[in-house]
C-alpha positions in Angstrom: -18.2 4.2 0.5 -15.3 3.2 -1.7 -13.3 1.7 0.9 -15.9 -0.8 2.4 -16.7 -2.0 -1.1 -13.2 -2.7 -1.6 -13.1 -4.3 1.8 -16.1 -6.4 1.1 -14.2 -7.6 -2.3 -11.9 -9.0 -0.5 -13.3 -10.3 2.5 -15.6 -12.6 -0.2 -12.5 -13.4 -1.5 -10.7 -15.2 1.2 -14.3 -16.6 2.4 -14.2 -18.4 -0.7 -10.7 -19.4 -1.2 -8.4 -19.6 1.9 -10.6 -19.7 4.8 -12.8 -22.5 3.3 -9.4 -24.7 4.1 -9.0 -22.8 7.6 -10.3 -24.4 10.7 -12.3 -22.6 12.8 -9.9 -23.4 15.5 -7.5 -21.3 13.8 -8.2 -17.5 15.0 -7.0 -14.2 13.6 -4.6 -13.7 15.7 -2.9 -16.8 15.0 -2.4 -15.0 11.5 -0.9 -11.8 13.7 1.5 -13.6 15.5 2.6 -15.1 12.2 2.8 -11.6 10.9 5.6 -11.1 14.2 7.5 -14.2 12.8 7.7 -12.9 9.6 9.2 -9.4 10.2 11.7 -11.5 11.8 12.9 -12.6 8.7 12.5 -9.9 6.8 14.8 -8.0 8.7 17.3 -11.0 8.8 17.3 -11.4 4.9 17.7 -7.5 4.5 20.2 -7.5 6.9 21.9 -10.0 5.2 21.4 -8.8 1.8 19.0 -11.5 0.2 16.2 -9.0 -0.8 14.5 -11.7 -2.7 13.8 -13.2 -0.1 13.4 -10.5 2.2 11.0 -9.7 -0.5 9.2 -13.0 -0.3 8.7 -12.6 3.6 7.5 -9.1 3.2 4.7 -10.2 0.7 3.3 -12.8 3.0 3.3 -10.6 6.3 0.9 -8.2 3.7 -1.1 -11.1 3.0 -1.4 -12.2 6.9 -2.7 -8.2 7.4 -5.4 -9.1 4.9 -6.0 -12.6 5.8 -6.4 -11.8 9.7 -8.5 -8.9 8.9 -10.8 -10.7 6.8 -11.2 -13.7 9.4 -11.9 -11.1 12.0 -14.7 -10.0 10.5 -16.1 -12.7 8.4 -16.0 -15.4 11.5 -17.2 -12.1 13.9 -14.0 -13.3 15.9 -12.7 -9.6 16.8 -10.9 -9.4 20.4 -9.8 -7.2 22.6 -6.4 -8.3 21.9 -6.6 -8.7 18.2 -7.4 -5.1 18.5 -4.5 -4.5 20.3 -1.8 -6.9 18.4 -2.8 -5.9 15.1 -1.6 -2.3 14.5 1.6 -3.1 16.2 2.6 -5.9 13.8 1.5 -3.3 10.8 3.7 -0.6 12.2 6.8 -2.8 13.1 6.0 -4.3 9.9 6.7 -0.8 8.0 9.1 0.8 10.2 11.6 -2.2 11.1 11.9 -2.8 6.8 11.8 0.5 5.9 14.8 1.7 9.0 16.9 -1.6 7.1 16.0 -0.3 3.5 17.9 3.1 4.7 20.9 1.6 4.2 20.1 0.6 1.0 18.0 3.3 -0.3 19.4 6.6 -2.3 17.0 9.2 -0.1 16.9 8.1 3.5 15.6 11.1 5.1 12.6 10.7 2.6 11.7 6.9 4.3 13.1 8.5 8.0 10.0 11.1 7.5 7.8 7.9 6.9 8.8 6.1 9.5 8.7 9.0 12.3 4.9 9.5 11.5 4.3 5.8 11.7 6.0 5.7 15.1 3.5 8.6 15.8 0.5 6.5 14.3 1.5 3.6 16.7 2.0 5.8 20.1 -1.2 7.6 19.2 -3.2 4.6 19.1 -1.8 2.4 21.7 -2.2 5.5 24.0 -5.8 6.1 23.1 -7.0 2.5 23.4 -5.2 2.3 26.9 -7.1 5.6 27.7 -10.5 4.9 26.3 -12.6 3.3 28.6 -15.8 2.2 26.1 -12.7 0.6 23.8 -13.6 1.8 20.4 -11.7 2.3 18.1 -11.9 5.4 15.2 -13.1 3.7 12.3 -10.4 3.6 9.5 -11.5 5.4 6.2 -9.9 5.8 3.1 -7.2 7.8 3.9 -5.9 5.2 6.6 -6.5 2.4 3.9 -4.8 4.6 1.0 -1.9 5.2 3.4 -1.2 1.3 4.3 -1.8 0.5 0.2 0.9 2.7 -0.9 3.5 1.9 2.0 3.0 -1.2 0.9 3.9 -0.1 -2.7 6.2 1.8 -1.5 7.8 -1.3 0.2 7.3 -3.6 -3.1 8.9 -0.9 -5.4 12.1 -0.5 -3.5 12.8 -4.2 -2.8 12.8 -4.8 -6.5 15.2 -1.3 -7.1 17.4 -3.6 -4.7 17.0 -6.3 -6.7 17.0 -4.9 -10.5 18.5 -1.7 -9.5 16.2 0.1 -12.9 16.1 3.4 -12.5 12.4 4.1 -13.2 12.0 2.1 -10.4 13.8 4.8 -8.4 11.5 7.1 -9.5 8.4 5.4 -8.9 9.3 4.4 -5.3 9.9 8.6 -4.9 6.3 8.7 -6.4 4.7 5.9 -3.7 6.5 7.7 -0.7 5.7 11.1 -1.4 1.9 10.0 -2.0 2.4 8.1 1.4 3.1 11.1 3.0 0.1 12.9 1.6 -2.0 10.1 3.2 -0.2 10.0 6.0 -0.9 13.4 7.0 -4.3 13.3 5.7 -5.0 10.2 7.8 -3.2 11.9 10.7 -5.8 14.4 11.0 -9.2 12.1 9.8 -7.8 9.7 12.6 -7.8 12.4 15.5 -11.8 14.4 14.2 -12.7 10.7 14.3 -10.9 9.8 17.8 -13.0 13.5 19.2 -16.3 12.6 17.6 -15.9 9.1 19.2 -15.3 10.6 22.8 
């Protein structure tokens, strides 16, 4: 599957580079909580109107997601609450920069639609884990993966309209939302098949 070999990439990567430095002591979640930290700042430096460094912040909360991820599984150190923890910090992630970048951002209602179904991603998910007895979790496929990639483009691409203000990066942030939506819905519905066949 595509999006296991990707995964496995980059796993190897950060087994070989970053997490030869990182002490075992050091566990994913100390990566999450970092991730917390960081949205922090984000949303003070859009708030404030430095999206360069908003910018910066936003990039290495991203790189905590792939970091604590890859930890996780290459140490076999998944918890309960790592489990728990990490989906929040991706979705507050999304939705606390993306609700700042409406004030910024020429179509609004285009990143309110994104963030309303990521708000639905979040309650679905907290609300099944705290109603699932066994604790598993659906596994996330390609369409969950593709979703996060391009929000995360998404993201990227409007922070430097902000900062450049080009306008075929206008158009190329319409181009990453719209495909977000696409894998949001398809994800939507991959993620509840996979939450029946699970119970």
């Amino acid at each position: 599957m595509l999006t296991s070999r990707v995964q496995s990439v980059i796993d190897r990567f950060w087994q070989f580079t970053l997490l030869q430095v990182v002490s075992r002591h050091i566990t994913p979640n100390f990566f999450t909580i970092l991730r917390f930290i960081l949205i922090l700042f984000v949303v003070f430096y859009l708030a404030s109107g430095q999206f360069v460094w908003a910018l910066v912040m936003f990039i290495l909360a991203a790189l905590c997601d792939s970091i604590d991820g890859s930890l996780a599984r290459v140490r076999s150190q998944i918890s309960e609450l790592g489990l728990f923890l990490d989906p929040i910090a991706d979705k507050l992630l999304i939705i606390l920069t993306m609700t700042m970048m409406m004030y910024f951002y020429p179509f609004p209602a285009l990143l309110l639609t994104v963030i309303l179904f990521d708000i639905l991603f979040l309650t679905v998910g907290l609300l099944y884990l705290a109603t699932t007895r066994d604790k598993k979790t659906p596994v996330s496929n390609t369409w969950g993966k593709g979703k996060m990639v391009f929000q995360v483009l998404s993201v990227i691409t409007i922070f430097m309209l902000l900062i450049f203000n080009f306008y075929w990066l206008l158009i190329t942030s319409l181009v990453f939302l719209l495909a977000t939506l696409f894998f949001e819905f398809a994800s939507l519905f991959s993620y509840g098949w996979n939450a029946i066949k699970i119970k």
